[in-house]
MDTraj code that builds the backbone (N, CA, C; nanometers):
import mdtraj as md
import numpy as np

residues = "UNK UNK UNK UNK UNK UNK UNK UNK UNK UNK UNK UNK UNK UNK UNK UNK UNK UNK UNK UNK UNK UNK UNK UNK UNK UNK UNK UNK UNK UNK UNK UNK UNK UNK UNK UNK UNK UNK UNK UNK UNK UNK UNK UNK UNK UNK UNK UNK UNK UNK UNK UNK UNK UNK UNK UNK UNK UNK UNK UNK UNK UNK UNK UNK UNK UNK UNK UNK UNK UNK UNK UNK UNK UNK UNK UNK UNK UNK UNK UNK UNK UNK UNK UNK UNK UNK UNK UNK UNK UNK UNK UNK UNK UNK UNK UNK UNK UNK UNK UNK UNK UNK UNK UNK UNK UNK UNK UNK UNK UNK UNK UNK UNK UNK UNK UNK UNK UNK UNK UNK UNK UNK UNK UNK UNK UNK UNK UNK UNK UNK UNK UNK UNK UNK UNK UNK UNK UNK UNK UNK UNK UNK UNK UNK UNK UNK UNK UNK UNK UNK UNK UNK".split()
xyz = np.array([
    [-0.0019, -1.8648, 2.4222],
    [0.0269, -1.7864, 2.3032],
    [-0.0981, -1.7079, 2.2628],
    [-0.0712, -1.6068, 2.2378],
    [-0.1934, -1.4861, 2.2046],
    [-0.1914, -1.4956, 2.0918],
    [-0.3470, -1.4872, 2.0180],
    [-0.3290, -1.4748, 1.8375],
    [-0.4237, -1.3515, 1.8328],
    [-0.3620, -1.2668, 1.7101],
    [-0.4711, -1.1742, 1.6471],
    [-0.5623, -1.1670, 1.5526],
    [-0.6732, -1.1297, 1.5258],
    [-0.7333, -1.1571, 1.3991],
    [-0.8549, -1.0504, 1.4297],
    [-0.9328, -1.0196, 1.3404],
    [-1.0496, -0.9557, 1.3147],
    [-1.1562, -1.0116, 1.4220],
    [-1.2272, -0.9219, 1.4760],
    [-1.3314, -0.9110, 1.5504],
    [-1.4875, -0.9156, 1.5037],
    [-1.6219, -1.0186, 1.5238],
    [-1.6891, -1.0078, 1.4312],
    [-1.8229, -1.0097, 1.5407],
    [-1.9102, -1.0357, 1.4966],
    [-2.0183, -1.0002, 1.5924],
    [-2.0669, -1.1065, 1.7182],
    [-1.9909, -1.2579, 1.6862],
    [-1.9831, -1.2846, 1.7765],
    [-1.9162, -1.2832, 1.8917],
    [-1.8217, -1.1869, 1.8641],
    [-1.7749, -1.1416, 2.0215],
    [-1.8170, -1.0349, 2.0511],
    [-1.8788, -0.9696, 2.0587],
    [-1.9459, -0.8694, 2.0764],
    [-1.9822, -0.8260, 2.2424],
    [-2.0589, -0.9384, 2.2895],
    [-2.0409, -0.9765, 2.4384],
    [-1.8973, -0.9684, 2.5043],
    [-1.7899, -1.0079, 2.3844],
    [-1.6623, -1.0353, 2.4691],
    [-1.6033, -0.8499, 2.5195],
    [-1.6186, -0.7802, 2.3700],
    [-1.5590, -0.6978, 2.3475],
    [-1.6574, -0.5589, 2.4022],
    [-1.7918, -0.6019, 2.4417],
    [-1.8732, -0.4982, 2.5440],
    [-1.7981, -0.5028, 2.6722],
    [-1.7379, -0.6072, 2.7299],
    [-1.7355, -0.6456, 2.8631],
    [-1.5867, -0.5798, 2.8850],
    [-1.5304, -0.5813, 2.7603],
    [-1.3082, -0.5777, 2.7997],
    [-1.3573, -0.3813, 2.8125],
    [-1.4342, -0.3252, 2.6869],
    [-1.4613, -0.1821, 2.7410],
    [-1.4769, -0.1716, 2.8591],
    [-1.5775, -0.2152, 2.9317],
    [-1.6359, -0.1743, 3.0861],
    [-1.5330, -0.2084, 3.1676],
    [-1.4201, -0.2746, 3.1368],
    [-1.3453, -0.3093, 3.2081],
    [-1.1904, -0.2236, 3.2356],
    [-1.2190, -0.1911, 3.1027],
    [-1.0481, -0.0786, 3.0764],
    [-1.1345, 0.0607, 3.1010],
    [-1.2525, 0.0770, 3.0786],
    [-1.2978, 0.2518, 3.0572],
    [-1.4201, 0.2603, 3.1815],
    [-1.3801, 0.2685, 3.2599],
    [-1.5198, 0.2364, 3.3915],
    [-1.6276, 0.3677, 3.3367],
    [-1.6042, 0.5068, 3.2996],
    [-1.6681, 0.5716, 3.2924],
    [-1.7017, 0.6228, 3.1266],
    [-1.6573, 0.5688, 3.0438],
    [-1.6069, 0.6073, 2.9574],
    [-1.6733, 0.4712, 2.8311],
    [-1.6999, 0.3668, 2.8819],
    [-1.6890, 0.2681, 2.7594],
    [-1.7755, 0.2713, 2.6759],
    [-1.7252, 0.2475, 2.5108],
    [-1.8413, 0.2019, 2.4652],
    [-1.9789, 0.1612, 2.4591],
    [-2.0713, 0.1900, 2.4686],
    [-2.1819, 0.1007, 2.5017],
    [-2.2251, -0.0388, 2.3076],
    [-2.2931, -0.1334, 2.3732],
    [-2.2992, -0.2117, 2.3381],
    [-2.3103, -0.1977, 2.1733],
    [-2.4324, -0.0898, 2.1559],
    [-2.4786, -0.0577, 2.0079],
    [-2.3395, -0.0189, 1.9767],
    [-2.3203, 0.1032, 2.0047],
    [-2.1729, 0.1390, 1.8949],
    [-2.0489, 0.0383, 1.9128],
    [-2.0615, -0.0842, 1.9664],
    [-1.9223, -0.1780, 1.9308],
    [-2.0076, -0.2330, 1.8126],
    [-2.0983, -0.2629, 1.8175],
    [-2.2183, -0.3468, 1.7206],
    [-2.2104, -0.2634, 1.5622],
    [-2.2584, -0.1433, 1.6203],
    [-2.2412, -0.0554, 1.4491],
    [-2.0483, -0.0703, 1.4403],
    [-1.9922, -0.0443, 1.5262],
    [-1.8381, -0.0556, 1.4458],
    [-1.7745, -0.1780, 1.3764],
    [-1.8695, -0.2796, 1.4262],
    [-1.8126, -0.4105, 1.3911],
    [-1.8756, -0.4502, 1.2307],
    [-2.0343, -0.3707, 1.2349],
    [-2.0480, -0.3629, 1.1239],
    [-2.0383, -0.2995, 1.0134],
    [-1.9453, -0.2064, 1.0703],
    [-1.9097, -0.0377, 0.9236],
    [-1.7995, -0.1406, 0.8189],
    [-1.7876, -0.1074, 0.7183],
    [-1.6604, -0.1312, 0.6163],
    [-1.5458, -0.0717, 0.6874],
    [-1.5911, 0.1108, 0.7094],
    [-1.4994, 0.1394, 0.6847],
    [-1.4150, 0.1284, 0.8864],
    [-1.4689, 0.0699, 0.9522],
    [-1.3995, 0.0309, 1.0751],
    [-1.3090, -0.0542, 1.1012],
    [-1.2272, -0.0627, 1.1398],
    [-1.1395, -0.1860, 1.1957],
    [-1.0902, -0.2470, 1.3461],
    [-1.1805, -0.3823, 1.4038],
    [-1.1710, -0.4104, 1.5132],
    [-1.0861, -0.4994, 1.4928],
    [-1.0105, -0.5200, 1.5984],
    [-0.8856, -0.6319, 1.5721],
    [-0.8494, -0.6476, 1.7035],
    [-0.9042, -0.8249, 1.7533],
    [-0.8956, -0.8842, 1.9188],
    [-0.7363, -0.9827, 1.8953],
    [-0.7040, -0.9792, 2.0730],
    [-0.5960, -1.0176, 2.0646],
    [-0.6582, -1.1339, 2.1568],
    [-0.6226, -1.2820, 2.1230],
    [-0.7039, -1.3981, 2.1803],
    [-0.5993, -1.4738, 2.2794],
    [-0.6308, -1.5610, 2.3736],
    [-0.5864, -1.6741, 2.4275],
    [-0.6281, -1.7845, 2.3977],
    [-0.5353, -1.8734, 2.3790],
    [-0.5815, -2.0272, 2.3278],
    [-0.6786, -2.0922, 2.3842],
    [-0.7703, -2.0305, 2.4543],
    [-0.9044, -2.0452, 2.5375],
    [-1.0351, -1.9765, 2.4699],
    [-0.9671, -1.9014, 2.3629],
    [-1.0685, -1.8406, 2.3564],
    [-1.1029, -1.6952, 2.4102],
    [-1.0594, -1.6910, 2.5096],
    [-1.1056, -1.5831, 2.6044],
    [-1.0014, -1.4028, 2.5127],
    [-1.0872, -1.3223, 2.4848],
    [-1.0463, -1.1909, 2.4741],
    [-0.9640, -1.1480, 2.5625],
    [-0.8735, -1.0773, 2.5084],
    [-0.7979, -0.9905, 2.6542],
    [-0.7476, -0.8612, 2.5875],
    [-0.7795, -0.8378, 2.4768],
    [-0.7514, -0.7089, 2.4235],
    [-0.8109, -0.6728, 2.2698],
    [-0.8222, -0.5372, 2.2634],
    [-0.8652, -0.5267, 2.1260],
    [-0.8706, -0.3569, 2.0788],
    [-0.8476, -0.3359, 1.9829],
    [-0.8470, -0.2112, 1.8769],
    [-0.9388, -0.1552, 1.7943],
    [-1.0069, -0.0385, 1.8252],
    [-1.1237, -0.0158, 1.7627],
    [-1.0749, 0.1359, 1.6335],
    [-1.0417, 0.0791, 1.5103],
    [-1.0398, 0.2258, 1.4682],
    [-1.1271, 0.2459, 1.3653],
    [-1.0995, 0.3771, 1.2372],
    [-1.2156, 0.4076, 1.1701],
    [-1.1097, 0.4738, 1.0955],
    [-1.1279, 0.4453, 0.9530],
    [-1.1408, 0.5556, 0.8561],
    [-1.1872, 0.6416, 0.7980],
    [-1.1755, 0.7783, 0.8175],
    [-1.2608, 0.9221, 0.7635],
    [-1.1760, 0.9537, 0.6682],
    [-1.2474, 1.0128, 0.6124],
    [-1.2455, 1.1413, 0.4864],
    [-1.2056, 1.3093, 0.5720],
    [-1.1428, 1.3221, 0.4964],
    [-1.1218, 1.4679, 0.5740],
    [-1.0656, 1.5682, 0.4380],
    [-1.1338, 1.6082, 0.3940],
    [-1.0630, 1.7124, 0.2519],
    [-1.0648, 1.5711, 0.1374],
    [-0.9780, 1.5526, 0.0753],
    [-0.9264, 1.4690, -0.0018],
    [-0.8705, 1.3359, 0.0824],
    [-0.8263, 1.3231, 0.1729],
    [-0.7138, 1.2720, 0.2561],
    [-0.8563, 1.1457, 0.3224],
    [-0.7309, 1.0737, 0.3767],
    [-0.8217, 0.9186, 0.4303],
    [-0.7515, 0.9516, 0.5714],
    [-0.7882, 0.9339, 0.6668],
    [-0.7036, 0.9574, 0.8105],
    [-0.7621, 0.8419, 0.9078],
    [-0.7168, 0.7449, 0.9141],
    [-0.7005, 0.6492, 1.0416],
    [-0.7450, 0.7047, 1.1497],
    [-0.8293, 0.6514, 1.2457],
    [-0.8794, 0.7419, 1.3628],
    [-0.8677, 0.6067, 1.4530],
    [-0.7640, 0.6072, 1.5754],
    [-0.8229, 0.5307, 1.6864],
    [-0.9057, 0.5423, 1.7766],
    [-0.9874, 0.5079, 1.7877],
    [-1.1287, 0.5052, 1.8829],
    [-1.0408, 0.4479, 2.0421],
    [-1.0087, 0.3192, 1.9956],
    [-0.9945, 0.2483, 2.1845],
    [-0.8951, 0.1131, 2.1490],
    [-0.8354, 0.1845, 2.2507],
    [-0.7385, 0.0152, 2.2563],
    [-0.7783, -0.0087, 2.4295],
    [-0.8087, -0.1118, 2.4423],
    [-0.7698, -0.1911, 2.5698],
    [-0.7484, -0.3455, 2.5309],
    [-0.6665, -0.3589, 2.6928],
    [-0.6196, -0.4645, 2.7066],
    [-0.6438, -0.4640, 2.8919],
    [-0.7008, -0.5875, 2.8759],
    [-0.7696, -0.6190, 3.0423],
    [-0.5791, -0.6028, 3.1356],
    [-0.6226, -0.5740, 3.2498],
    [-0.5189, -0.5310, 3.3621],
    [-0.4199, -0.6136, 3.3309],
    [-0.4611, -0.7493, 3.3674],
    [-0.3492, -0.8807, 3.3992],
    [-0.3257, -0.8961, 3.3020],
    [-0.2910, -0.8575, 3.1582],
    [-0.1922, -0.8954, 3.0556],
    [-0.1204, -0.7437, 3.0209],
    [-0.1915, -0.6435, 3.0498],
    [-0.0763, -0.5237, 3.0180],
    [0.0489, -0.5932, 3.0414],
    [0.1565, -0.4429, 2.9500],
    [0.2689, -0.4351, 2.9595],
    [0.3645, -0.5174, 2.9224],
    [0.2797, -0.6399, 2.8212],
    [0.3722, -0.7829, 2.7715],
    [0.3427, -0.7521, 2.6214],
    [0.3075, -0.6578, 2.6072],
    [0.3498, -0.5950, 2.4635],
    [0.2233, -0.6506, 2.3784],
    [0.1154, -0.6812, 2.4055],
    [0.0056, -0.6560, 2.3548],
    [-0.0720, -0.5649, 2.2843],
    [-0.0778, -0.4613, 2.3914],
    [-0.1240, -0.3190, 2.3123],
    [-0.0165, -0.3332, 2.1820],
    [0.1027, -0.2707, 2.2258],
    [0.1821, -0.2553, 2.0797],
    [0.1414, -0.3556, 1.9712],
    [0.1637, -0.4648, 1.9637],
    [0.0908, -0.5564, 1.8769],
    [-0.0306, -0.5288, 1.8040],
    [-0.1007, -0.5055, 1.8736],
    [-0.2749, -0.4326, 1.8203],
    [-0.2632, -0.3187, 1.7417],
    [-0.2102, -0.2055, 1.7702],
    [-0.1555, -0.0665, 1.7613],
    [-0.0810, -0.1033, 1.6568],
    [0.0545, -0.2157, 1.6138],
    [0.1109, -0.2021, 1.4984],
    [-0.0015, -0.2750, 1.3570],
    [-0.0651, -0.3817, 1.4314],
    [-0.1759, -0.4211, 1.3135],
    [-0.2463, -0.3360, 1.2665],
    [-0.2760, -0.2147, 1.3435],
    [-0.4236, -0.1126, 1.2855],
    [-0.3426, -0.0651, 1.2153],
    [-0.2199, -0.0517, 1.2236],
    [-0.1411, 0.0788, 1.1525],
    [-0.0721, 0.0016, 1.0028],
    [-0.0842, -0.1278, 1.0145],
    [-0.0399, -0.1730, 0.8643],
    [-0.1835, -0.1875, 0.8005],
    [-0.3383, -0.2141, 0.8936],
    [-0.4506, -0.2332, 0.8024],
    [-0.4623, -0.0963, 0.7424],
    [-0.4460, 0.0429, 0.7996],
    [-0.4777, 0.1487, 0.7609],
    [-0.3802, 0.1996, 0.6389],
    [-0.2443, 0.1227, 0.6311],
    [-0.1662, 0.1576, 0.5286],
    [-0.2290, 0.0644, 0.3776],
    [-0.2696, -0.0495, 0.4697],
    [-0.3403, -0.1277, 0.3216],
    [-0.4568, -0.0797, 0.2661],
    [-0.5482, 0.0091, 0.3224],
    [-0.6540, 0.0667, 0.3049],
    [-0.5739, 0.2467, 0.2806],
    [-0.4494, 0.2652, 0.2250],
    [-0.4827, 0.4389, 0.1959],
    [-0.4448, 0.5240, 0.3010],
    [-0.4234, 0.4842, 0.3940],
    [-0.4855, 0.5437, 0.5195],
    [-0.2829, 0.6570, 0.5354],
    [-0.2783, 0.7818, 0.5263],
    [-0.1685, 0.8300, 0.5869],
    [-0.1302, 0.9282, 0.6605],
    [-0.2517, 0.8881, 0.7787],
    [-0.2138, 0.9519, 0.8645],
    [-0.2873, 0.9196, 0.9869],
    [-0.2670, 0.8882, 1.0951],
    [-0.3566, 0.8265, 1.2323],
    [-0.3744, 0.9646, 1.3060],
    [-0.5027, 0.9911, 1.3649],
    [-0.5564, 1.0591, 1.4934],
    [-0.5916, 0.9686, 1.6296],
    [-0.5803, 0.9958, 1.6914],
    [-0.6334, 0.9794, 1.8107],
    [-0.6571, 1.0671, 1.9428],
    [-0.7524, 1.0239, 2.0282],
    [-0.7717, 1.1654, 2.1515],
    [-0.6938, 1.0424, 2.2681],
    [-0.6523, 1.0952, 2.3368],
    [-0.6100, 1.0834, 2.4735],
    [-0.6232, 1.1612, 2.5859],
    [-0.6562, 1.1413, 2.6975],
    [-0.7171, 1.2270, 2.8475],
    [-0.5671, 1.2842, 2.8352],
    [-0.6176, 1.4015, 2.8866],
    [-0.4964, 1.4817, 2.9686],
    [-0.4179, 1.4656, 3.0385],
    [-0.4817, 1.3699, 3.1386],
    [-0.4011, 1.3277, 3.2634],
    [-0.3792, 1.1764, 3.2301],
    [-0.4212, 1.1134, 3.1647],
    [-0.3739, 1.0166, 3.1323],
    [-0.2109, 0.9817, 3.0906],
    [-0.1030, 0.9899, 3.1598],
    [0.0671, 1.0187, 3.0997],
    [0.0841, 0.9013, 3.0445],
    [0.0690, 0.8112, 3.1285],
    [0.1046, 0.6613, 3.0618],
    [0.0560, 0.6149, 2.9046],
    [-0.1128, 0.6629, 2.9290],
    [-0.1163, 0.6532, 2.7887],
    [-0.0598, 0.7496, 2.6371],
    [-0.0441, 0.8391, 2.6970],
    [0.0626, 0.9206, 2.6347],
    [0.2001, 0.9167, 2.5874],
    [0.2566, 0.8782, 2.7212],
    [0.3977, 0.7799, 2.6797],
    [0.3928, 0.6610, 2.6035],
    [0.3123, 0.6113, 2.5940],
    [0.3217, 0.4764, 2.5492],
    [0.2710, 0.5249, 2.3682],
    [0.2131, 0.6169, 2.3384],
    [0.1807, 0.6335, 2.2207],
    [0.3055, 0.6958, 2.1526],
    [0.3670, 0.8006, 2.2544],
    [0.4824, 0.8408, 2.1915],
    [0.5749, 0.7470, 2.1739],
    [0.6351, 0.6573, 2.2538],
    [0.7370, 0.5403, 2.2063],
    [0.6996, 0.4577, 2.0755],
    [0.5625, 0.5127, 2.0674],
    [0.4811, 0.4551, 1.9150],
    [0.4858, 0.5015, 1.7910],
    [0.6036, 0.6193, 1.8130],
    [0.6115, 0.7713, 1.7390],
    [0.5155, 0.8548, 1.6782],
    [0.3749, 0.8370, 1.7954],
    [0.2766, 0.9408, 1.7582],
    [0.3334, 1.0480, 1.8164],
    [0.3167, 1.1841, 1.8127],
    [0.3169, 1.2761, 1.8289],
    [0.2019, 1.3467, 1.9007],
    [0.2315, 1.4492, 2.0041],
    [0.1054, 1.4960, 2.0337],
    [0.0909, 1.6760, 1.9522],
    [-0.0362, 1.6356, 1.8672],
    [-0.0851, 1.7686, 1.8205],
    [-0.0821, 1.8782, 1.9000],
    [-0.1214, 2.0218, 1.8741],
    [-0.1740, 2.1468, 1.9375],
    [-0.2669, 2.1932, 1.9371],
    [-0.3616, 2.0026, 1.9114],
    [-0.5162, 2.0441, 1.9477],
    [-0.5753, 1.9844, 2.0662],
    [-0.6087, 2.0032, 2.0861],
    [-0.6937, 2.0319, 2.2578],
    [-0.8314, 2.0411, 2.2487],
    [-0.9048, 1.9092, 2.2922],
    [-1.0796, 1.9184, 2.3043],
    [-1.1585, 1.9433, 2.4424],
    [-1.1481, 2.0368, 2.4500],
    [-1.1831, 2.1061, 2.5870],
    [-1.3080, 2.0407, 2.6598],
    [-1.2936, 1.9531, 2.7518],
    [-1.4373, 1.8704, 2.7924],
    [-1.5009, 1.7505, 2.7298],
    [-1.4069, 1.6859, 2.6549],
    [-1.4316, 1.5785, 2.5588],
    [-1.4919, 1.4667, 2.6344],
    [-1.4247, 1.4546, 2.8006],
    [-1.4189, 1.3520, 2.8197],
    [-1.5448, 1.3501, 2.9439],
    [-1.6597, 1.2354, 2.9666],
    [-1.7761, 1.2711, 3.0504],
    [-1.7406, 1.3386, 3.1842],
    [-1.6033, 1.3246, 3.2600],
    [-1.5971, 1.3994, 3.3726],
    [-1.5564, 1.5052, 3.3541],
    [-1.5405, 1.6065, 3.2184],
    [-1.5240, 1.7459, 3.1503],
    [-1.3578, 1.7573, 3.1327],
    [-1.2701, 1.6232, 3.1494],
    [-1.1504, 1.6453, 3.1381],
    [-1.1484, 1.6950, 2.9586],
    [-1.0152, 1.7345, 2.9526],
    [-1.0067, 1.7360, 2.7728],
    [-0.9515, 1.6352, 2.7409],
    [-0.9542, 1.6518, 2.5983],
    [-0.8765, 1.5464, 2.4894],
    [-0.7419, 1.5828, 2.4810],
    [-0.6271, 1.5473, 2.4442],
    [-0.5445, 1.5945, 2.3813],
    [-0.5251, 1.5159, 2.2591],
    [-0.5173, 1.5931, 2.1120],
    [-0.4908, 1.4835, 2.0101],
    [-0.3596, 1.4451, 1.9387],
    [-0.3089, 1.3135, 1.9541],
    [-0.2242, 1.2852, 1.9218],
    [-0.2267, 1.1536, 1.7326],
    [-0.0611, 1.2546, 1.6588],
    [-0.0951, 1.1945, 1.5672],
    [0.0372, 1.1510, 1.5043],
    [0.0200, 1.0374, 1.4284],
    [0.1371, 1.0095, 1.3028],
    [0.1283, 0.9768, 1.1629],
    [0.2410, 0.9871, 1.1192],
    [0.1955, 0.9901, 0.9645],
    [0.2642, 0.8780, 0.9673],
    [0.1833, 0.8011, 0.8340],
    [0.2223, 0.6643, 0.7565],
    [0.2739, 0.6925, 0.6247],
    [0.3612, 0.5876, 0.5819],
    [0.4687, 0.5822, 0.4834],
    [0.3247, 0.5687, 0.3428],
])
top = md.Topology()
chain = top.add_chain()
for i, resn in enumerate(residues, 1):
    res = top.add_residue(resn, chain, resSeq=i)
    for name in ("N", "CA", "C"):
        top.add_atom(name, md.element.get_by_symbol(name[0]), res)
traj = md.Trajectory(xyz[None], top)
């Protein structure tokens, strides 16, 4: 049985290692899981095994943008061998009720271009993909595409 709960600095090690593992080129490095774990306005949220052991987790952030509070997902992974048992979704619906308890109405996120799966899987989430486009966002110069939804 998998449990969820808040992420704190002692996993830190756990949650450096699940990046390098879901983002080979791309992950986090150590300091910025460290500053996110310590912002207010961030929200990490690990998905556990009764071992202890990490196997997934949600990194988002709340900004200011005009007047408005906007939910930003940074990173979801979930290590290989538990995809697709509905984990991610789990993580993904917790950020999205912490961000409604905090104000929050409306989520961003970037996604690779070529990334479809993760795309599909956000849309069955009823994000939407914007008609913004970050041209080279990503270190091998792919773009972003940004995808978003609004909260009740």
């Amino acid at each position: 049985m998998v449990t969820y709960g808040w992420a704190s600095l002692l996993d830190l090690p756990s949650l450096e290692q699940i990046e390098k593992d879901c983002f080979t080129t791309e992950a986090f490095p150590r300091r910025l899981i460290k500053n996110l774990l310590m912002n207010p306005k961030s929200i990490v949220i690990k998905a556990t095994l009764p071992t202890r052991k990490i196997i997934g987790n949600i990194i988002g952030v709340i900004q200011r943008v005009g007047d408005e509070s906007v939910g930003r997902i940074f990173s979801l992974c979930v290590l290989a061998e538990y995809q697709k048992k509905g984990f991610a979704t789990k993580l993904v619906r917790l950020i999205e009720e912490e961000f409604v308890l905090r104000g929050v109405k409306r989520i961003k996120l970037e996604v690779h271009a070529d990334n479809i799966t993760a795309q599909q899987f956000y849309k069955r989430l009823c994000y939407s993909m914007s008609t913004i486009v970050l041209p080279g966002f990503y270190s091998d110069g792919t773009d972003a595409l940004v995808m978003i939804k609004g909260l009740p």
